[in-house]
C-alpha positions in Angstrom: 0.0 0.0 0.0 1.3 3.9 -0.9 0.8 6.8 1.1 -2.0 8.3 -1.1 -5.1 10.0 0.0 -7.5 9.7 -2.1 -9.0 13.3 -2.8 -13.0 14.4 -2.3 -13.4 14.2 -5.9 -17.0 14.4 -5.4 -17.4 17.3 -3.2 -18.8 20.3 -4.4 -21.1 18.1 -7.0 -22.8 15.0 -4.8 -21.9 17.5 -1.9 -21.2 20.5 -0.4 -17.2 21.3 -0.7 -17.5 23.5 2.7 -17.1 21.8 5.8 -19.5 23.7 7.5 -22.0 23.2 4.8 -21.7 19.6 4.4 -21.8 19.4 8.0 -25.2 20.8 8.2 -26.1 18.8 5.4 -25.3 15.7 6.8 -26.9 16.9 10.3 -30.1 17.2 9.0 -29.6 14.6 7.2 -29.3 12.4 10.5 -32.5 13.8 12.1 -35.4 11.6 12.6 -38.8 10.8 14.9 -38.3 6.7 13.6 -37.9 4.8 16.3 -35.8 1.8 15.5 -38.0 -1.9 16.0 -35.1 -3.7 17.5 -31.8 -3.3 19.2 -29.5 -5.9 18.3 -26.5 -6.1 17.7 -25.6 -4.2 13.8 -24.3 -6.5 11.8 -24.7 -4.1 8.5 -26.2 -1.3 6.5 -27.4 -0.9 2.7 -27.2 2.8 1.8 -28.2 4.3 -1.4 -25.6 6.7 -2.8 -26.8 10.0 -4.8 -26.4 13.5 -4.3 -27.0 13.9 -1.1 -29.9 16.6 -1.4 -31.8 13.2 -3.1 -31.2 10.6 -1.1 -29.3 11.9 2.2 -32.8 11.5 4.3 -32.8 8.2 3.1 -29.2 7.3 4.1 -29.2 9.2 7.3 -32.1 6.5 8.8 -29.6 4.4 8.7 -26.5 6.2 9.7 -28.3 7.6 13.1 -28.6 3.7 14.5 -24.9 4.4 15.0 -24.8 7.0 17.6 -23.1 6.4 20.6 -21.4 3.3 18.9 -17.8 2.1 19.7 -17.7 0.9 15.8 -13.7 1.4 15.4 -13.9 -1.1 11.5 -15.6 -0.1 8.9 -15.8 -2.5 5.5 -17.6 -0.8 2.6 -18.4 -2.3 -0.3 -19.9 -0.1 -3.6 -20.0 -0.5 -7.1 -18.0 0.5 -10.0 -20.0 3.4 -12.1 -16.7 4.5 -14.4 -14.7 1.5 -14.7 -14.7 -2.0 -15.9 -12.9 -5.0 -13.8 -13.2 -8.1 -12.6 -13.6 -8.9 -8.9 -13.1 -6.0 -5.9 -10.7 -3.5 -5.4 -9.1 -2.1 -2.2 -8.1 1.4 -2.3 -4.2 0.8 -2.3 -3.1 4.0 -0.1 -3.5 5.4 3.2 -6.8 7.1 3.6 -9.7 8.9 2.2 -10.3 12.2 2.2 -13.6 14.2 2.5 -14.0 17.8 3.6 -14.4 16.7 7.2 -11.4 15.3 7.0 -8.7 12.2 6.3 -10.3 8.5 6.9 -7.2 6.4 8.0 -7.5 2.9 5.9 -7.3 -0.5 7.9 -3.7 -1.5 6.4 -4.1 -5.0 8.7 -7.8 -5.8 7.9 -7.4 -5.1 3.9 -3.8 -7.4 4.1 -5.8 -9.7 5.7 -8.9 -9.8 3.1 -6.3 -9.7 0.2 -4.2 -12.6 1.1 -7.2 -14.6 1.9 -9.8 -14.3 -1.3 -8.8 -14.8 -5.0 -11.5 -12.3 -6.2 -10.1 -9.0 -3.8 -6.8 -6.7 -4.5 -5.1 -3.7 -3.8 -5.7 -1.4 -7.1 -6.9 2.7 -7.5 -8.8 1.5 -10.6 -12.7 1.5 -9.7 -11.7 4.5 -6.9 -10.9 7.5 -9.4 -14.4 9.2 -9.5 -16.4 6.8 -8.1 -19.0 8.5 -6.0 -20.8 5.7 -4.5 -17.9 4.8 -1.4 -17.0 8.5 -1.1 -20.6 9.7 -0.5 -21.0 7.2 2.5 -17.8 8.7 4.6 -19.1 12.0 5.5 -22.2 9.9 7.3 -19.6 7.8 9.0 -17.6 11.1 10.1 -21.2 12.9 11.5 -21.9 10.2 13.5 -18.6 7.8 14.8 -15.3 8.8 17.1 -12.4 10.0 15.0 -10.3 7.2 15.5 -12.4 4.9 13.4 -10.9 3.1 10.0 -12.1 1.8 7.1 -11.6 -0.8 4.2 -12.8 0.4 1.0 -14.0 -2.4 -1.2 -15.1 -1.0 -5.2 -16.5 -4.0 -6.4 -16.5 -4.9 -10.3 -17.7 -7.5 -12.3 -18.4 -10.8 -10.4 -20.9 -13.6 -10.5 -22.9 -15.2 -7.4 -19.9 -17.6 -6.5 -17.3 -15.1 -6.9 -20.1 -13.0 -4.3 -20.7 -15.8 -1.7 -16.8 -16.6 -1.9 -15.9 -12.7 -0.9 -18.9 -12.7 1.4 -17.6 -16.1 3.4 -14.0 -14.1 4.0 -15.1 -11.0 5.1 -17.3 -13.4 7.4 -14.2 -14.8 8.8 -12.1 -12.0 9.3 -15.1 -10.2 11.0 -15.1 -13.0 13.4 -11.6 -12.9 14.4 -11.2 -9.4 14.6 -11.2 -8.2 18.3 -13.1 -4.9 17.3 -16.7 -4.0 16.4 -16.5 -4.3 12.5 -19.6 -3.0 10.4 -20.3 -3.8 6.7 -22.0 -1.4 4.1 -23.6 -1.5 1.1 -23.7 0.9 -1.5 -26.6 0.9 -3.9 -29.4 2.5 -5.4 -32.3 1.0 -6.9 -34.2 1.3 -10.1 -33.2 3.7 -12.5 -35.4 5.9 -14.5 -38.8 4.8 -14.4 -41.8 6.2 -13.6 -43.2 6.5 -10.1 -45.5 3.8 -9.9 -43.3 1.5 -12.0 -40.2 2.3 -9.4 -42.2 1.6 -6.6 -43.1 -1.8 -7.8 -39.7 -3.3 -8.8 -38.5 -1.4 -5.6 -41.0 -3.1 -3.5 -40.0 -6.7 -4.9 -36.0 -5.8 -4.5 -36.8 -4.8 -0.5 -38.8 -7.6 -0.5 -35.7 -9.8 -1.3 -33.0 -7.9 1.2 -35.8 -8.1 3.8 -36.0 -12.0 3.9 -32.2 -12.0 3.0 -32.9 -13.9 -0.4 -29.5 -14.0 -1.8 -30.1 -16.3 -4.8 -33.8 -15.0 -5.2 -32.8 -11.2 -5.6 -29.8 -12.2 -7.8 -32.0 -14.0 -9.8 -34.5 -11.5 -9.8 -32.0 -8.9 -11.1 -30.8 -10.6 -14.1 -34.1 -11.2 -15.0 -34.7 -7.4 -15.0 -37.7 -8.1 -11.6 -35.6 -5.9 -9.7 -33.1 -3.1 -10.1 -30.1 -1.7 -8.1 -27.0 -0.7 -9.5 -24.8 -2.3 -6.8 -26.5 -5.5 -6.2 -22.5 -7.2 -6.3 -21.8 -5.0 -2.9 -25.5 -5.9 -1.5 -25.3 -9.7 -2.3 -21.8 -9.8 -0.6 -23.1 -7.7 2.6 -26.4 -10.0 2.6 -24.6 -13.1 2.7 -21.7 -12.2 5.3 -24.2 -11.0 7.7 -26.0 -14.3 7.1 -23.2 -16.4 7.6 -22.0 -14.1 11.3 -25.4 -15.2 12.5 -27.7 -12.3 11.3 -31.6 -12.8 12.2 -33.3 -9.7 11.4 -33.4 -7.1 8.1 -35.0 -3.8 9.1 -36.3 -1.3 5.9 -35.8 1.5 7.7 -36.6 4.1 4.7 -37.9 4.1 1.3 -38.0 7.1 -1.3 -37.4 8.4 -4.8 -35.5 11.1 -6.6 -39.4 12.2 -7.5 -40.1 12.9 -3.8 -37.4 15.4 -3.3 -37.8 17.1 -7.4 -41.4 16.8 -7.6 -40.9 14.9 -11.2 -42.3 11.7 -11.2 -41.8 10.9 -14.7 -38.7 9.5 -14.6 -37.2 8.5 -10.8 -34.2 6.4 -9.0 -35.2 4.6 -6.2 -33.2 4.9 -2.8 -34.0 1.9 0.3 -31.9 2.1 3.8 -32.1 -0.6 5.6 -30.6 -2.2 9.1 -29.4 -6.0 9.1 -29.0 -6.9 12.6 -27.5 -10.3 14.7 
């Protein structure tokens, strides 16, 4: 691994370049009346990933769970918009960097994962531009101690075996790890239908996370019954948490790009959700 930092590169277009600004943003962002259904232990989160004047509400019903947390590892897995590759990439420098500030990068915890699966490396490609990880940190910053670290995980072209065989490592090395270690999802979900037709093929892809259908939803999406642009990250998330033991998958917010523009001619769908042990 370098000593890179990989720049904001979306900041000032998904979000607000000013600190200040983005932390207001992201504060009310975070602020809710929900009431969570159970207390559990958190295994993992799906979180969509657009601008955050879109889907931050969405996000942020997720991110608040987290409050008061001694989460110190943080794997996060997103897709690849920009580039084409096969399998997942780690970030291979030292930390992120958002306008709150530097994320230090879990050098031990991303060794580990790359010596033990096939399908991970160390690699920038997948991390230039891509806006689906770097949208997720500010969140993380609102809302954890500033000693936490992350592992971020791009993830390219891969089948369901190449999915389940990530998901059984990152199961592993969560379970030896002496720390708190939460997984996240990056995704969104259907792209560019109208509202009714969104909320349908949503309702059938929350349907799926819900009862933690791996083979069902990936299924589903090749057969074009659901949508969501980083179903690679979610099946891998969906599985691990399955295999540490998780019982319980929370949909803690649904909504569209139509509910915050008013045009509901053409929408992208954004779920949160809460998978719990």
């Amino acid at each position: 691994m370098s000593t890179d930092i990989r720049p904001a590169t979306v900041a000032g277009s998904f979000y607000p370049a000013d600190r200040v600004e983005l932390e207001s943003l992201v504060e009310s962002c975070l602020e809710s009346d929900a009431v969570p259904k159970d207390k559990k232990k958190i295994i993992a989160l799906v979180s969509p990933h657009a601008g955050l004047i879109y889907s931050g509400a969405v996000a942020g019903e997720g991110y608040r769970l987290l409050k008061n947390l001694e989460i110190s590892k943080i794997i996060i897995l997103a897709p690849s918009h920009y580039e084409y590759f096969e399998g997942g990439n780690i970030y291979d420098g030292s930390a992120y960097s958002t306008p709150m500030g530097d994320i230090s990068i879990d050098s031990e915890l991303s060794n580990e994962l790359v010596e033990a699966s096939a399908q991970l490396n160390y690699s920038s490609v997948g991390h230039g531009k891509e806006h689906s990880l770097e949208v997720q940190l500010p969140f993380l910053q609102a809302v954890l101690s500033d000693d936490f670290e992350i592992v971020p995980i791009v993830i390219g072209n891969i089948d369901l075996t190449m999915a389940t065989d990530i998901a059984s490592v990152l199961s592993e090395s969560v379970n030896r790890s002496n720390s708190d270690v939460l997984m996240i999802a990056s995704t969104d979900l259907s792209h560019f239908h109208e509202q009714d037709k969104a909320n349908l093929l949503d309702k059938s892809t929350a349907g799926f996370i819900e009862s933690m259908s791996i083979n069902e939803l990936y299924t589903a999406c090749k057969s074009g019954e659901c949508e969501a642009c980083g179903i690679n990250p979610l099946l891998i998330v969906m599985e691990a948490a399955r295999l540490q033991g998780a019982s319980n998958v929370e949909i803690l917010k649904y909504a569209t790009s139509g509910d915050v523009s008013g045009d509901y001619s053409s929408v992208v769908g954004y779920l949160s959700a809460v998978i719990r042990g």
